[in-house]
DOTI-722167 format. One record per residue: y, x, z of N, C-alpha, C in turn. Coordinates in steps of 0.02 Angstrom, whole numbers, plus 32768, in hexadecimal, padded with zeros to 4 digits. Layout:
! residues N
YXZYXZYXZ...
//
This chain:
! residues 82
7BE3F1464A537BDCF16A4A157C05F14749DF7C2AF17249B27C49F15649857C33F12A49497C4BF0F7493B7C1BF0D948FF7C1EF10A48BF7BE1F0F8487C7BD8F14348557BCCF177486B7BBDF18548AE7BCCF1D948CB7B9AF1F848877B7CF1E0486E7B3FF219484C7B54F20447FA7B82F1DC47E67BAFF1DC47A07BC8F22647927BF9F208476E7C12F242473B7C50F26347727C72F28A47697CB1F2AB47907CF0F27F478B7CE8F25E475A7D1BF230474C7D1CF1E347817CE4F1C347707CD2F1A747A17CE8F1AC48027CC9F1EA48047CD5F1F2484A7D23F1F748647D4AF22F48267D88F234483A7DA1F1F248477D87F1CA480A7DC0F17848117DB2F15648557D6EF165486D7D6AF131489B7D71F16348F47D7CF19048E37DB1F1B4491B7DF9F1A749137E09F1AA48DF7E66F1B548CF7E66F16948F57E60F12D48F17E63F0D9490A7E34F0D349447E2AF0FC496D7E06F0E9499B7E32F0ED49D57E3FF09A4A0D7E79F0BB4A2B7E5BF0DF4A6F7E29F0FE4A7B7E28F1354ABA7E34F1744A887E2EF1914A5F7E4BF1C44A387E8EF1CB4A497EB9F1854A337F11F18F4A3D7F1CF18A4A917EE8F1754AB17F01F18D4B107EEAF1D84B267EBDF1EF4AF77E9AF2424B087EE3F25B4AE87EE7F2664AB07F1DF28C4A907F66F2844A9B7F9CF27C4A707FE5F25B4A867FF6F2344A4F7FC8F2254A2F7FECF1F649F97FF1F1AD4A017FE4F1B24A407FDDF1544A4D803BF13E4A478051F1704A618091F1514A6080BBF1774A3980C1F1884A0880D4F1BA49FC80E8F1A349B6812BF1BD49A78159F1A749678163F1DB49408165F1C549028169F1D948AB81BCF21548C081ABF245489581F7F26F48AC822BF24048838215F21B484D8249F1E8481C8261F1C9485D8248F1B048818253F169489A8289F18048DA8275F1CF490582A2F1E3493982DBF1F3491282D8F21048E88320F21C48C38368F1E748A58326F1C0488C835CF17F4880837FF15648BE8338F16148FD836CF13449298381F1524952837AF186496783A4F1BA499E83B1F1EB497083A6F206494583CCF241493083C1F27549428389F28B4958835EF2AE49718332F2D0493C8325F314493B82FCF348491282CFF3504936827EF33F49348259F3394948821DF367491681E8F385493E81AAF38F49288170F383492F8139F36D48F38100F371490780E9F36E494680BCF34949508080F36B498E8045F36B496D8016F39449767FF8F3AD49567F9CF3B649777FB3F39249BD7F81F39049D67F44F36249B27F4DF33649887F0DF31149607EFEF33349337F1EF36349107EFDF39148E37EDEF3C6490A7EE9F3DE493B7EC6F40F494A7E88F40F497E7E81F3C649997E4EF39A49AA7E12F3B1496A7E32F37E49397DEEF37349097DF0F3CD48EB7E15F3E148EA7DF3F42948D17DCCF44648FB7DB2F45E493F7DA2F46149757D70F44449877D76F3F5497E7D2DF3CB49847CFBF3D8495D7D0CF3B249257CFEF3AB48DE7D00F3D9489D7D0EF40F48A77D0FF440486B7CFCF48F488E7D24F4BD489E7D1BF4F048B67D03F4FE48E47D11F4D6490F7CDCF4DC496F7D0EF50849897CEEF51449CF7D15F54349F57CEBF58849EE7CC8F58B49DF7C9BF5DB49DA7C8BF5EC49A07C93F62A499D7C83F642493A7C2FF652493A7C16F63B48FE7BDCF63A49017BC3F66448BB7B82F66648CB7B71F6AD48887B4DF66348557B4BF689481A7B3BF66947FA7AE6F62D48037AC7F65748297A7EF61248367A98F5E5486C7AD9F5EA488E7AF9F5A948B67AEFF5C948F87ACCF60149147ABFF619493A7B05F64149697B38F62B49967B80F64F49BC7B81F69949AE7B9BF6B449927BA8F6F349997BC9F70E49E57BA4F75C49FE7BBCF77B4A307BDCF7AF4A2D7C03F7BB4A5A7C29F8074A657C0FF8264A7E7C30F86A4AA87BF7F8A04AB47BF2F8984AF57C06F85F4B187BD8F8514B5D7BA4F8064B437BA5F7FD4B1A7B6BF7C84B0E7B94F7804B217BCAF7824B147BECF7354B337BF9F7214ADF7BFBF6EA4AD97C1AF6BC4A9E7C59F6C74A897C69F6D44A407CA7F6D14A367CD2F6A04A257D05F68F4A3A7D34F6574A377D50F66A4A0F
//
């Protein structure tokens, strides 16, 4: 369990963003600044984007839309909506 898990959002993000099994789950363990590929290879590089869309996913939106009492909303076979 993460330390703070039950703090503020701020909290938790910080102590996910520095946690290093986070950077072996995701790709940022090795992974360079687009400044830094450009200057030394010369290379146009983008984003990865996989840690933001981690914590949006985990931590903010979820994977299922939910009605307002927190309860999954269904479609018209009764399955969860993603």
């Amino acid at each position: 369990m993460v330390r703070n898990c039950f703090g503020n959002y701020r909290d938790i993000l910080r102590e996910i963003s520095y946690n290093p099994l986070m950077a072996e789950h995701l790709s940022y363990l090795d992974s360079k600044s687009h400044a830094y590929v450009y200057e030394t290879q010369g290379q146009v590089t983008y984003a990865d984007e996989n840690f933001a869309r981690e914590i949006m996913q985990l931590f903010t939106t979820g994977l299922i839309m939910l009605d307002q009492d927190g309860t999954p909303q269904l479609d018209a076979k009764g399955k969860e909506i993603e």
